[in-house]
N, C-alpha and C positions, 0 to 999 in steps of 0.2 A: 706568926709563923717564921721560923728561920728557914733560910733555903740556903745549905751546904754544899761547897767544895767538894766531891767524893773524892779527888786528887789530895786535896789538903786538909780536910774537913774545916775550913776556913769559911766563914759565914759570907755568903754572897750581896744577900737580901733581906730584909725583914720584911715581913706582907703584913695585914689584918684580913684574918680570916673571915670569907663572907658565910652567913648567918642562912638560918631559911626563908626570913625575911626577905633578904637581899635574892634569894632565886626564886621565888614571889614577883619580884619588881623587876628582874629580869624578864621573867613569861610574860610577864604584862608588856613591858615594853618590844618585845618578840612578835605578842599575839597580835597588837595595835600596828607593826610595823609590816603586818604580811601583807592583807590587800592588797598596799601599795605594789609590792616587790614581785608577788603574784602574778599582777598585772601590767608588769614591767615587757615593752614587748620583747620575742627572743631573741632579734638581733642587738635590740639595746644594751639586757642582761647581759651576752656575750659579748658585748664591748666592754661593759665595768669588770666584768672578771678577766678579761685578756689584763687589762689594765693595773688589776689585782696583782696577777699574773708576774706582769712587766714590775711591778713594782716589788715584787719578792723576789728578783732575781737581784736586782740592782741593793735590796739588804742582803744578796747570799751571805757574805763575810760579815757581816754585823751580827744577824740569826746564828750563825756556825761559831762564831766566838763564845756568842751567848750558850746556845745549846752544849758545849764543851764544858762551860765551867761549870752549868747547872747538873749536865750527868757526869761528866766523866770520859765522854768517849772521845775519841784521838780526833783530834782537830780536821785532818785527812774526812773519815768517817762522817763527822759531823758537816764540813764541806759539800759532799756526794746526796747526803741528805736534805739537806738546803733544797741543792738544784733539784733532788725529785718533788719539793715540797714546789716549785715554780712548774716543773713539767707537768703536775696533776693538775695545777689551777689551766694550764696551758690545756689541758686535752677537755676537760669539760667545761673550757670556753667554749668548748664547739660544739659542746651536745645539746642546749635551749632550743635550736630548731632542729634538731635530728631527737626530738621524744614525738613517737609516732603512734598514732593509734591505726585501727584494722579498717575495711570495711569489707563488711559480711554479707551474702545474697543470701535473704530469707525472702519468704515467701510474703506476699503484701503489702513488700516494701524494701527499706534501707538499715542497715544496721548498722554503726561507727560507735566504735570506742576512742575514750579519751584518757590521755594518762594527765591525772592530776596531784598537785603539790599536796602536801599531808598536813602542811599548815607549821607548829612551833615543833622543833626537833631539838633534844635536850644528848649531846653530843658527849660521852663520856672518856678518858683516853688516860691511857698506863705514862710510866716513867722512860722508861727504855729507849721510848722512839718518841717524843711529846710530840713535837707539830708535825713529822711525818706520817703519823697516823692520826693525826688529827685533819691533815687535809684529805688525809684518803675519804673521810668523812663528811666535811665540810663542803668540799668542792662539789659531788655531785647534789648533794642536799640546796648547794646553792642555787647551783644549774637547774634544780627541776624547778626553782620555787619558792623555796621554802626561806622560812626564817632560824636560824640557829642561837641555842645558849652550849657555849662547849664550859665544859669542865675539864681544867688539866689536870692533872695529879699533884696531891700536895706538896711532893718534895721536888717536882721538875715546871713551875707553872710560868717561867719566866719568858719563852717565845712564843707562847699563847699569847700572853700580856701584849707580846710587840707586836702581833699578830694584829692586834685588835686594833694597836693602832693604824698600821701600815692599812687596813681599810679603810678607816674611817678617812685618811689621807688620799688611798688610793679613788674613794668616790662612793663607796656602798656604802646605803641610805643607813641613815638612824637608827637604830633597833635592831636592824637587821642579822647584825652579826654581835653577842653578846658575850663575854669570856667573866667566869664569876671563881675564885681561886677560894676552897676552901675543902674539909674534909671530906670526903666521901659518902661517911653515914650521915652527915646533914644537908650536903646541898645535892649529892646527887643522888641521895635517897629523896627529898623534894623533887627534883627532877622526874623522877620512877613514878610518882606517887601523883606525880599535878594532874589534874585535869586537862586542865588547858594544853599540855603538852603530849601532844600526838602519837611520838614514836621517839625511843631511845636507841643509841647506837652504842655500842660498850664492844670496849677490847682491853680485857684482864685477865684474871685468873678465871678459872674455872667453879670456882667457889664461891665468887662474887659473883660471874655471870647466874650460878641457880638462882639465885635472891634477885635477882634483878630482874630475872622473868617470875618470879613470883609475887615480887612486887606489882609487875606491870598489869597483872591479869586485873589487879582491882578496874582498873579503866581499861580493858582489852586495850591494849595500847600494842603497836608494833614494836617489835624488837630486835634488832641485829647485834648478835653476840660474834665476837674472834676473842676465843678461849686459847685454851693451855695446852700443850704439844708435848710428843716425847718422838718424834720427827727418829725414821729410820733412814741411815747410810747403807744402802744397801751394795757390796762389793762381792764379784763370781770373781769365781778363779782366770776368765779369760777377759777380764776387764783390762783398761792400761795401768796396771797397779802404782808406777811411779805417778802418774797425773793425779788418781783417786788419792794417793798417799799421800801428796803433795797439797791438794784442794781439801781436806779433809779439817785437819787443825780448825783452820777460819769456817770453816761450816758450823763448828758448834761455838768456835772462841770469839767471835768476833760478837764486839762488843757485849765483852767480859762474858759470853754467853746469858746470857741476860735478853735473850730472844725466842718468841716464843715456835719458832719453826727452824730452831738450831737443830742440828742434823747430832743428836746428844746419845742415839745409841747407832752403835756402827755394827752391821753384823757383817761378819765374813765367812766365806768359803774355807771350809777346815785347810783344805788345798794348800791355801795360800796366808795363812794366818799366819803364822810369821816372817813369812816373808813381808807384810803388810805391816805391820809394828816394826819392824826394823827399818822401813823407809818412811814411817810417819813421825818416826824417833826425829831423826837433825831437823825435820820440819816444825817438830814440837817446841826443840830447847830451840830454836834458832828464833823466837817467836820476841818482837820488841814489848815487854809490859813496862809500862812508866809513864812520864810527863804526858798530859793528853795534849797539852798546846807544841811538841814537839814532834816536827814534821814525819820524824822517822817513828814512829810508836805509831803498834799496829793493836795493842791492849789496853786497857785503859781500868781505872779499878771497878770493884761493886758499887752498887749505888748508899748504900748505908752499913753501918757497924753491926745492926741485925740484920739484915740482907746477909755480910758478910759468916756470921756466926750460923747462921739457915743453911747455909754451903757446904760451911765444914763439915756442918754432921753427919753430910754423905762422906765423909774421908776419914772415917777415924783411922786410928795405929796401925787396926788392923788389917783394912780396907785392902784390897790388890791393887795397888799401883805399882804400874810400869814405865812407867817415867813420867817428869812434868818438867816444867819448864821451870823461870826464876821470876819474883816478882819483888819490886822494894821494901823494902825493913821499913821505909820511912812514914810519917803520918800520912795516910789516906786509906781506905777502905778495900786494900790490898788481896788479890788471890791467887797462886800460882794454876797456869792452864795443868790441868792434871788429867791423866787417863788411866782408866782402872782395867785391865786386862788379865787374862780371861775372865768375864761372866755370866753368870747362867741370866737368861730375861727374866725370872722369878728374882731378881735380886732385887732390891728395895733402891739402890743407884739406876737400875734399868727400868724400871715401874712406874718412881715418882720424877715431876718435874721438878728438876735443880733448879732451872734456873740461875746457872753459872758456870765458869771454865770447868765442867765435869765432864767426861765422857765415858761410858761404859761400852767396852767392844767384846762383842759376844760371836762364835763361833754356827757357824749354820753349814748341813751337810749338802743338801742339794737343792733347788728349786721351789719344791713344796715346802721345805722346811723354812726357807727364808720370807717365803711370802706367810709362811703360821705363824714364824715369830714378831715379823714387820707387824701382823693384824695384832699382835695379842698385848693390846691396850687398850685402854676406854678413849684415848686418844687418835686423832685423826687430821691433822692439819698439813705434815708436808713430808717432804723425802725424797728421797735420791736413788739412782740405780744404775750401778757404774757394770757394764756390760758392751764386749764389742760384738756382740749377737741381736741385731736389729728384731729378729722375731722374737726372743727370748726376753728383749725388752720391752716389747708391747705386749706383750703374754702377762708379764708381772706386773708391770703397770696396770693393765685394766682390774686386775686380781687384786691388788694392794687398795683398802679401804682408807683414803687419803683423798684429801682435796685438791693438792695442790704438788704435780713430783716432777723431775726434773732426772733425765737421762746422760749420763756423762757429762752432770754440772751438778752442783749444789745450791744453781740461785732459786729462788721462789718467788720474789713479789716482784713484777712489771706494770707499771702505770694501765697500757689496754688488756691486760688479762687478768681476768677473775682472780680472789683470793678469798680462802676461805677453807670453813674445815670439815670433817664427817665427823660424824661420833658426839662425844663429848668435845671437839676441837669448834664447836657452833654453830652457828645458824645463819641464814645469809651468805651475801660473797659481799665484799668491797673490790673498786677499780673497774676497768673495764666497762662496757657498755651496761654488764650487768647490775650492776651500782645502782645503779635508777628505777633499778624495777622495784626497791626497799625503800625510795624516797617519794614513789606516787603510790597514786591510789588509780586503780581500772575503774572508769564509766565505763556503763556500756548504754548507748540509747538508738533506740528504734524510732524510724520515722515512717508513715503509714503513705503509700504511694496508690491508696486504692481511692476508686472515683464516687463521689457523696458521702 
């Protein structure tokens, strides 16, 4: 396996791809390493993970170099990533003694549940974001218990790799944490497919996620899917139109929009529709695409030549673009940020996930119309709602069928709150306290308090 440059298409790495043999002997040494780690007490566990922790911060700049050259994204970017990949391990250092079970008054006695580990968890994760979402995973799976084999994606496997070692140095046992780099339909369809392996956690397409739970059913196995988005910017006429116009760009472009909760269709208030494009314009072209190890680039390119080519074919000739920005002539996997204005949501650029600096800005009349078009997708993961009418934003917010939205801001993912989608956007949440409830399993056991 070559691992590519997307800046330069300059070969980084050569790997040997692991086999289904090799995620065989992974589960095994997984399954053989849980008891142990299971029975690790929880202030203990939350000591080797603060220590994890401490030790991912202290590689931030070694991981952020790496993760640069392997995707793409602007050194800045890949930086900020780092630190949340040290913040996660940092918050669910602290949840081994805060996983709590109930205790219930039934009649004849005692009732207490237990949350317990689920045993080997086969950890699946996209190119985009490699170890940032692979600790969104990793870290509570560890905290509950559990043993893990992560799969990074083939063309970004390279801070997994050092992932693996930075624990084995940092002090977690043997086995316990196992990183296996190969293709998809073979090691992590073994994954899907092992017995031995409990519950899979996958964050990819949508397409891959159906297969993945249809794989799993063979061994009822647990499943947490984060799927594919087509994420609404939602902008009224009485919003702060310069801030919205200004936060907008980086909502979908940022890193190369190649995100699955990129804010990629914008509707607007008929109102204010151009006046909204005419202040998103010098934000668009004013936009840094180039060098990703240079401090000032805020773009970075696609991750592959076909990735690249997948892009364009939302742009053809005759496409409605409104303006776009500039991106280099020079080798790498190049895409100018581009916006397609006016379009109808039946358009095939507002429909399907790009997956890239696309954005389709569509026109909405009044309230109801904006919350029928935000809904009228199979998607359901994130979004925005730029409004200075506090009840008019809790109104559409609860209405909008989305997991995840954000009120005069475009962020979406926070270390203690939920993430996760409706719809076809998946199943499960990651982060958050929530996290845990998809890495144990509920006992429940009764104890009998009655006399002979």
């Amino acid at each position: 396996m070559e691992i590519l440059n997307p800046a330069t298409e300059e070969v980084v790495e050569r790997l040997e791809p692991a086999t289904a043999e090799d995620a065989d002997a992974a589960v095994a040494r997984a399954k053989k390493a849980f008891p142990a780690w299971r029975d690790v007490a929880p202030a203990d566990r939350s000591r080797l993970l603060r220590r994890l922790a401490g030790a991912l911060e202290a590689e931030r700049e070694n991981l952020a170099q790496l993760e640069s050259r392997d995707t793409g994204k602007p050194i800045n970017d890949a930086r900020g990533e780092m630190g949340m990949v040290a913040d996660t391990f940092h918050y669910y250092a602290g949840m081994p003694e805060r996983i709590l079970g109930d205790t219930i008054p039934v009649s004849g006695g005692v009732d207490v549940t237990f949350r317990e580990p689920l045993g080997v968890v086969g950890l699946i994760v996209p190119w985009n974001f490699p170890l940032t979402i692979a600790s969104w995973k990793m870290a509570p799976a560890l905290a509950a218990g559990n043993t893990i084999v992560l799969k990074p994606a083939e063309l970004t496997p390279l801070t997994a790799l050092e992932f693996g070692r930075i624990a084995r140095e940092a002090g977690i046992p043997e086995g316990v944490v196992n990183v296996l780099v190969g293709p998809g339909s073979v090691v992590g369809q073994r994954l899907v497919e092992h017995e031995d392996v409990a519950k899979v956690a996958f964050t990819g397409s949508t397409a891959v996620g159906r297969g993945i739970m249809a794989g799993a059913a063979g061994t009822i196995k647990r499943v947490t899917l984060e799927l594919g988005g087509k994420s609404a910017n939602v902008v009224f006429a009485d919003a702060d139109l310069e801030k919205a116009a200004a936060s907008a760009p980086m909502a979908v472009f940022g890193n190369a929009g190649q995100d699955c909760c990129a804010r990629s269709r914008i509707l607007v208030q008929k109102d204010v529709f151009d006046e909204f494009l005419d202040r998103m314009k010098p934000a668009v072209e004013a936009l840094r695409v180039g060098d990703p190890l240079d401090e000032a680039t805020e773009m970075g390119p696609l991750i592959s030549a076909d990735h690249r080519e997948r892009v364009a074919a939302y742009v053809p000739e005759d496409a409605p673009v409104a303006f776009k920005g500039e991106a280099p002539e020079s080798s790498g996997f190049w895409f100018p940020p581009t916006v397609l204005a006016p379009v109808s949501n039946d358009d095939k650029a507002a429909r399907e996930e790009i997956f890239g600096p696309v954005v389709a800005v569509i026109p909405f009349e009044d309230e109801d119309d904006a919350v029928r078009q935000a809904n009228d997708t199979p998607y359901g993961l994130s979004g925005s709602i730029w409004t200075q009418n506090g009840a008019k934003a809790l109104r559409v917010a609860r209405r909008i069928d989305t997991g995840v939205l954000s009120i005069n801001s475009n962020t979406s993912v926070r270390v203690a709150t939920p993430f996760g989608g409706f719809k076809q956007s998946g199943v499960g949440r990651e982060l958050g306290p929530h996290a845990l409830d998809h890495y144990t399993e509920l006992k429940n056991v009764y104890i009998s308090t009655e006399e002979g």
